[in-house]
N, C-alpha and C positions, 0 to 999 in steps of 0.2 A: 592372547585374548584378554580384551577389557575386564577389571571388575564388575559382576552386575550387580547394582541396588534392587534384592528384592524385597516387596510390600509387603509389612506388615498382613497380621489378620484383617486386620477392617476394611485396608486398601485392596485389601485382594478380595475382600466380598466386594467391597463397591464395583470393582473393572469385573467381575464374575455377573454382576446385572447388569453390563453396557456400562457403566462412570468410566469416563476417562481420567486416569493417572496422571498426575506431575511429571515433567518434562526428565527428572534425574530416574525416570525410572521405563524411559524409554528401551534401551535397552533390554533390559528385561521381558518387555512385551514382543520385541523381536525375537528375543528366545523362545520365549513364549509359544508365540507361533510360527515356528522352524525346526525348532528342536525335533528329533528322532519322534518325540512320543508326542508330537503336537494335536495331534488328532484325541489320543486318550484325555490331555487337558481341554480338551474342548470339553468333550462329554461330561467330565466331573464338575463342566463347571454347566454344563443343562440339567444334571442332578442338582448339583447346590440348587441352582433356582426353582424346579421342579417340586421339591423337596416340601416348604412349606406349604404349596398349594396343595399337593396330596396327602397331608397333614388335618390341613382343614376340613378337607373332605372328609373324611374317615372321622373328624372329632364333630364336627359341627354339624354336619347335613343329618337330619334324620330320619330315620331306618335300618332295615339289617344290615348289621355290620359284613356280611358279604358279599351287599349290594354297595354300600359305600367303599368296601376295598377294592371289589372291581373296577366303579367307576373312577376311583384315584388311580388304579392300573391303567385303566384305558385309556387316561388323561396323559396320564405320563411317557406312552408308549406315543400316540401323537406327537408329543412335544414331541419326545426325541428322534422320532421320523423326518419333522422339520427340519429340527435342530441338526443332524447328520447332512441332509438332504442341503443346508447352504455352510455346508463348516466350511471349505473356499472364502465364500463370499465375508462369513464374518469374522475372519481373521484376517481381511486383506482390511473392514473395515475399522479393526481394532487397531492393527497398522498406520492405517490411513491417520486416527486420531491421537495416534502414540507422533507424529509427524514426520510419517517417512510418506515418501511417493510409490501412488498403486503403482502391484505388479512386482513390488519389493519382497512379499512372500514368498511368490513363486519362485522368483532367482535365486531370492538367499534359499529355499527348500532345494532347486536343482542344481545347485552350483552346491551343497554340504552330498547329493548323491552323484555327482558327477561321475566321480574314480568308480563307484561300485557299479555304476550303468557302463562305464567303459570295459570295465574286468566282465562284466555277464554277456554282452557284446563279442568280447574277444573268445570268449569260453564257446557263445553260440556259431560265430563265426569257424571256428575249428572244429565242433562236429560237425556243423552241417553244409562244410564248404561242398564245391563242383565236384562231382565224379572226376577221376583222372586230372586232378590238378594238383 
């Protein structure tokens, strides 16, 4: 396997709001979104962004502070309902902007589980083959 260039802090808050990355660090966005734990990077990066909007809420808005904590909770529970709700879509289009061709996710995700789909496969296949065969 290749070295990956991975981003700095700034670079990696910028591609964490949508900024697309420099070309040497393409790679890395492929790992990115492929890697075993791609899905958990998703989410920490709808907290990063989430983060300061329910900050302001809870400092700025005025009233009880346990009406501004809820409404920062219930702002954030939204997002992240969305945000879950297209993690597909937007890692194919971080993908897309890192300059690889849609659809590149999903291969490089089922081609690194292939062997373990084939072994669960062959495990299922052996208990629950035909009577009498």
């Amino acid at each position: 396997m290749q070295s990956v260039n991975r981003p700095g802090p700034l670079w990696w808050l910028w591609y964490a709001y949508g900024g697309s990355l420099p070309e040497r660090f393409s790679p890395w966005v492929l790992h990115d979104t492929t890697c075993r734990t791609w899905w958990v990077r998703h989410v920490v990066r709808i907290v990063v962004q989430i983060a300061p909007f329910a900050a302001a809420i809870i400092i700025f808005v005025p009233g009880p502070l346990w009406l501004r904590a809820m409404c920062a909770l219930g702002g954030g529970i939204m997002g992240m309902i969305f945000a879950v709700a297209y993690v597909h879509e937007t890692a194919e289009h971080r993908l897309l902007k890192a300059g690889y061709p849609v659809g590149t996710g999903v291969a490089t995700r089922a081609e690194r589980t292939r062997e373990k789909d084939d072994e669960a496969a062959a495990r299922y296949s052996a208990r629950y083959r035909e009577p009498g065969s």
